[in-house]
N, C-alpha and C positions, 0 to 999 in steps of 0.2 A: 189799637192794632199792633204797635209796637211790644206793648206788655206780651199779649197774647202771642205773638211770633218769642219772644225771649221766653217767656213759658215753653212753647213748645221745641225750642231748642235746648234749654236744661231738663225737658225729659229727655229728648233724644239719648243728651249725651250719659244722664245718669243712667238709661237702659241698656246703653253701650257697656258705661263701667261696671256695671253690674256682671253683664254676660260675660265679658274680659276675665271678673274677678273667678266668675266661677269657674272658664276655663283652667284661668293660673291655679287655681287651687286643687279641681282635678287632675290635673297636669302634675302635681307637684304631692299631693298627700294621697292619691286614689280615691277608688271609689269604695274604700273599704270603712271609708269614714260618712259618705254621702247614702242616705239610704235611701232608696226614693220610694219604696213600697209603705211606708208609713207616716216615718216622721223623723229628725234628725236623731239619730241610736248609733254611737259608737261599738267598732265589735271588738270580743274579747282580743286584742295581741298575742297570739301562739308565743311562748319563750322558743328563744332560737335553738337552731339544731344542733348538731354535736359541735361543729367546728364554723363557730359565727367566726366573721372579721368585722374591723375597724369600718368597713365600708357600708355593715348592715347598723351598726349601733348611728353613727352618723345619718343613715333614712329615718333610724323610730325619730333622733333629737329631731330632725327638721320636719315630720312629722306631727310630733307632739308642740312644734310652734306652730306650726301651722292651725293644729287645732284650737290651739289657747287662743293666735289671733283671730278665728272665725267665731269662737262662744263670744268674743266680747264685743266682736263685728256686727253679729245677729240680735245680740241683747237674750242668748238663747241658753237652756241652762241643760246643755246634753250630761247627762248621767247616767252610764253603762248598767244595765237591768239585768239582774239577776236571774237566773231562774227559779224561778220556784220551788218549794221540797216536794220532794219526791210522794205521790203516795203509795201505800202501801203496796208492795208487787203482787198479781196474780197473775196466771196464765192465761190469755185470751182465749174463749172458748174457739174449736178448730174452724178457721174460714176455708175450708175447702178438704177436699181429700188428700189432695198431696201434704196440707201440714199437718191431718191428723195422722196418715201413715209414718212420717218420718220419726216417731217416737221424741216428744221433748223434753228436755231433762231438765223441770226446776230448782235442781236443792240449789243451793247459793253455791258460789266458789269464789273466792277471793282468787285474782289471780297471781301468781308468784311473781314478784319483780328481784328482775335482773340485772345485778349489777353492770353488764356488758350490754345493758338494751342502747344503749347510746351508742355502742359500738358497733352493734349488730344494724340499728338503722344508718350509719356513717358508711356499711360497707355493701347494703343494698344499695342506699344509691349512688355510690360509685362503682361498682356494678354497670347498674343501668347507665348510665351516665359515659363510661367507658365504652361499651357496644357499643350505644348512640353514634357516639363520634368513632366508634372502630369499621374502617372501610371492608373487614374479612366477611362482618355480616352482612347481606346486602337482605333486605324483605322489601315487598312493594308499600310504598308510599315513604319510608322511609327521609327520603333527600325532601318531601317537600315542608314551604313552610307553615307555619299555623294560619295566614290569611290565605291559604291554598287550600283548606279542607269545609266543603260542605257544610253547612247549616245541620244540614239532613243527618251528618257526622258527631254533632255534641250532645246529642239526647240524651248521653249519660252521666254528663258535667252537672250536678245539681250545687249552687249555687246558697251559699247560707249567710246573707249580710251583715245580720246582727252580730254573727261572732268569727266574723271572716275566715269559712273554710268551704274550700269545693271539694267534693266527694264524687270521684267519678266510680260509678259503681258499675261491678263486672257479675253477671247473674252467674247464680250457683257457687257465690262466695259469700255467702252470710250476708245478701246486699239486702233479705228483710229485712230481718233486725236494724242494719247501719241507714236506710234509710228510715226507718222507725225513728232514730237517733236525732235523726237529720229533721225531721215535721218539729220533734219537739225543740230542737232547737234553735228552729226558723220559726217556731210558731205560726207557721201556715196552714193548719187544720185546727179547725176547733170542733169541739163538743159543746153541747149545750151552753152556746154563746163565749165558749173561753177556751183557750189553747190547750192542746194535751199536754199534761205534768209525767205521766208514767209512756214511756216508748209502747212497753205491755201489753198496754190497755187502746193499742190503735187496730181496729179489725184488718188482717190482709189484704182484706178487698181494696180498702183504702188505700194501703203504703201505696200498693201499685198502680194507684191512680195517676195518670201524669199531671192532672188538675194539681196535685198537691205538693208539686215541686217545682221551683223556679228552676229550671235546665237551660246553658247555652245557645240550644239552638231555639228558645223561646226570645231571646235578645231586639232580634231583627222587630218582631210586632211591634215591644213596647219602645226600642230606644232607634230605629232603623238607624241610619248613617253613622250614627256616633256605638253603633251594637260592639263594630268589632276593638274600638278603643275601648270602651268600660271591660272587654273581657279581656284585654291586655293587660289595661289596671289591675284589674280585679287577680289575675294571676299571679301578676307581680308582685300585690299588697299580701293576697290572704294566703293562708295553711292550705296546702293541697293535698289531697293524698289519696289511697286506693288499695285494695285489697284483690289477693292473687292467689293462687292457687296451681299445686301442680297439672299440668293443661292435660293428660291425659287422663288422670283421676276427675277433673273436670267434666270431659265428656262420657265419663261411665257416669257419673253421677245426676247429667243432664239426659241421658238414654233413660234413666230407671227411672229418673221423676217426670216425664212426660211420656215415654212410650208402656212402661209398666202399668202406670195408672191407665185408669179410663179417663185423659183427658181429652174431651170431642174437638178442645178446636186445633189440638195437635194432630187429632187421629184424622180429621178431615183435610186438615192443610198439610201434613207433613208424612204420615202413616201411608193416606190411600196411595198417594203418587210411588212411596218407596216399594211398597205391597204389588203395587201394578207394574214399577218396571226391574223389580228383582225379584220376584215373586213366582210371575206371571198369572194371577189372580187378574182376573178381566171383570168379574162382578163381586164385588165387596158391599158388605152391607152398608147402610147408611150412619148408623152411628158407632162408637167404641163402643158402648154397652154389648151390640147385636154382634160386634165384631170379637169381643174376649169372650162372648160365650159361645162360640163358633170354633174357637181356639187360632184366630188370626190373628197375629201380634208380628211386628217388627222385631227382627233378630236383630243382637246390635252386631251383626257380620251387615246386615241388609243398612245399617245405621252407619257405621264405615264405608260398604260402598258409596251409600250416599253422597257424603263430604267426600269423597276421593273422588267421584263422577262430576267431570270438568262442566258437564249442562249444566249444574245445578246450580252455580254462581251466573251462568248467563241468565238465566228468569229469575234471581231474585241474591241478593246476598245474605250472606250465612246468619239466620236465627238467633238472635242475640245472646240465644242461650249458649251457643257455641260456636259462637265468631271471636276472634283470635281477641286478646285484651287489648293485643299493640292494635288492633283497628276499634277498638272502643276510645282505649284512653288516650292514645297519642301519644305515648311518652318517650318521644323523642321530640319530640316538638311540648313539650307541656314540661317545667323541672318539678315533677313532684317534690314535695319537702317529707311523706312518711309513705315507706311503703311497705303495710300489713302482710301476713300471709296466714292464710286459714290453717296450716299447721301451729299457729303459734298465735291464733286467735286470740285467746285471752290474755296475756301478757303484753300484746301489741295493742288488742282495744284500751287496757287502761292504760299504756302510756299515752296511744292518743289523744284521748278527754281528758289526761292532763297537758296534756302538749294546749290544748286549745281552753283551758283554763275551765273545765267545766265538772272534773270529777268527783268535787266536792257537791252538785250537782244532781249529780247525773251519773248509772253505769251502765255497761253496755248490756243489754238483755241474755240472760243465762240464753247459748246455743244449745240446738238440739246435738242429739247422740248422733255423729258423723255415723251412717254406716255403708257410708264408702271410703273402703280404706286402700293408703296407696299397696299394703299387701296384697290387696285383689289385683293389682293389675294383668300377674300372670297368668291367675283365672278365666278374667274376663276376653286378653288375646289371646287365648291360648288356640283355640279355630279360627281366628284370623291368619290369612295367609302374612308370611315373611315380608314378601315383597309389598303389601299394601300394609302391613306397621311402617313399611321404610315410608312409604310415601306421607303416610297420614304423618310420621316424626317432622318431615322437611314442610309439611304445611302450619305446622305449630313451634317449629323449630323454633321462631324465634319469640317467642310467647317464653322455650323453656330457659335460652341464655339472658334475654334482659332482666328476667327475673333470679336467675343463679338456681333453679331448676337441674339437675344432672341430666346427662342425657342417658333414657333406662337404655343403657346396652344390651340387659339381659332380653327385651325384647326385640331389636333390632339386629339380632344375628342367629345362626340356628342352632 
């Protein structure tokens, strides 16, 4: 009896040490070393950004003991995995209309690097970083903090363990491609039985699968209690970053790829309602097909009323295709470490796959042929009334300072 009670008080306690240990040790190295989706897999260490201190070299050192102490703790032989070579690029044949209309452009481009790209990421984010904390801006949500925002709010945080970076991606920013990027280098989707090698070679249907991406507000299912500490880790450990775009060239380019095309489940959820209450059309046919050959389309006057009409946040909020970024990514409460802009798409995707150690790798899928360009803007307002560019400016307003955005004057006065 005695043994059997001292047996089962030396597991107690080594089940105790154990859970302690692992506390201590996500406590102390993150989660950007613990993988739980497979199997122990250290991720690539981003090199630091323009202006490291003595305080970040001091985390890798006690990190990297950390690590040595757990390989030798576990008897476990973690070895960071490479990616695979590349194979050969081709164009994915078109998954839908909207990628076959936008014209893609595969010849190659190497992109030009900049000697000043160091400088130019050091002064977006301070930038952002300076608004954040500048009380002149005020926007809603703003003041609150990161365990203050919804679940229902991170569906755009996609999470990549193996080479520790989050990508919160902002639609009608190249966020195909960069989550193409992101399957292959989470290796979360496979092909006949084995991970994708070529971003390429992943059908659209797929990227936008949300099955095929580990996202923050997926946490709560797999880790509950302990969700919002791993994604505290996890922010703090891994490469964060996001891709922007001028907000008003944004939403002319989110009007023409969902209300131009015949897309039915825009034209049912977003079209009929705008048609019925700016329109005054009372019977509209049943699909976009029956509707563009009817010649019934949304004007993007009737697409600015829209988002300017106060109801229309009361029954649902704004369409993620043109919901403000600061309400996607948070980046006031989130310190990004790189942040992209689609004007300067290619020079910023290859500094980031090397920032995240993967360019040799890996590149970022040739973009299509932008053909929205910020010249159109005064095209596109030009029958927009004065007074609602003012309005629609002050609802994106701060979309165009955190990002150093100008503010277009020429549209905003007569």
């Amino acid at each position: 009896m005695t043994k059997a009670r001292l047996f089962r008080l030396w597991l107690v306690l080594g089940s105790a040490f154990m859970i302690l240990l692992i506390i201590v040790y996500w406590d102390s190295a993150g989660a950007a070393h613990f993988y739980l989706h497979t199997s122990f897999s250290r991720p690539h260490a981003g090199p630091p950004l323009p202006t490291p201190g003595p305080d970040r070299d001091r985390e890798l050192t006690a990190d990297s003991d950390v690590d040595e102490f757990l390989d030798k703790f576990l008897g476990a032989s973690v070895k960071q995995s490479d990616l695979p070579r590349k194979e050969t690029e081709q164009p994915p044949a078109p998954g839908s209309m909207e990628e076959s209309v936008r014209g893609y452009d595969w010849s190659p481009r190497d992109a030009r690097r900049s000697p000043d790209q160091g400088r130019q990421q050091a002064e977006r984010r301070s930038v952002l970083r300076g608004f954040c904390a500048n009380s002149s801006l005020a926007f809603p949500t703003k003041e609150r903090a990161f365990d203050d925002i919804p679940n229902s709010e991170l569906s755009h945080l996609i999470v990549d363990d193996r080479h520790g970076a989050i990508y919160c991606y902002v639609p009608k920013v190249a966020c195909t491609n960069w989550k193409r990027v992101m399957i292959v280098l989470s290796g979360s989707l496979l092909h006949r039985g084995a991970p994708y090698r070529d971003p390429l070679r992943i059908p659209r249907e797929h990227v936008h699968n949300a099955s095929a991406h580990l996202t923050f507000n997926k946490f709560w299912r797999r880790y509950g209690k302990l969700s919002r500490h791993l994604m505290k880790v996890k922010l703090k450990k891994y490469t964060k970053f996001l891709f922007v775009r001028d907000p008003f060239v944004r939403l002319i380019s989110a009007f023409r790829s969902k209300f131009e095309l015949e897309n039915e489940e825009f034209y049912r959820k977003f079209a009929v309602p705008m048609l019925r209450l700016y329109t005054n059309h009372t019977s509209l046919p049943a699909s976009a097909r029956e509707a563009f050959r009817a010649g019934l389309k949304v004007s993007f006057a009737n697409f600015i009323q829209y988002l300017l009409d106060p109801h229309t946040e009361k029954l649902a909020p704004f369409n993620e295709h043109w919901r403000q970024v600061y309400r996607l990514c948070h980046p006031c409460q989130i310190d990004y470490d790189f942040v992209g802009k689609l004007e300067t798409l290619d020079e910023d995707a290859a500094q980031l796959l090397q920032l995240l150690q993967v360019d040799r790798h890996l590149r970022f899928p040739p973009s299509y042929r932008n053909r929205t360009a910020s010249s159109w803007e005064e095209d596109w307002f030009a029958k927009i009334p004065l007074a609602w560019r003012q309005q629609l400016y002050k609802l994106y307003e701060a979309d165009f300072v955190l990002f150093g955005y100008p503010k277009p004057e020429n549209l905003l006065r007569d």
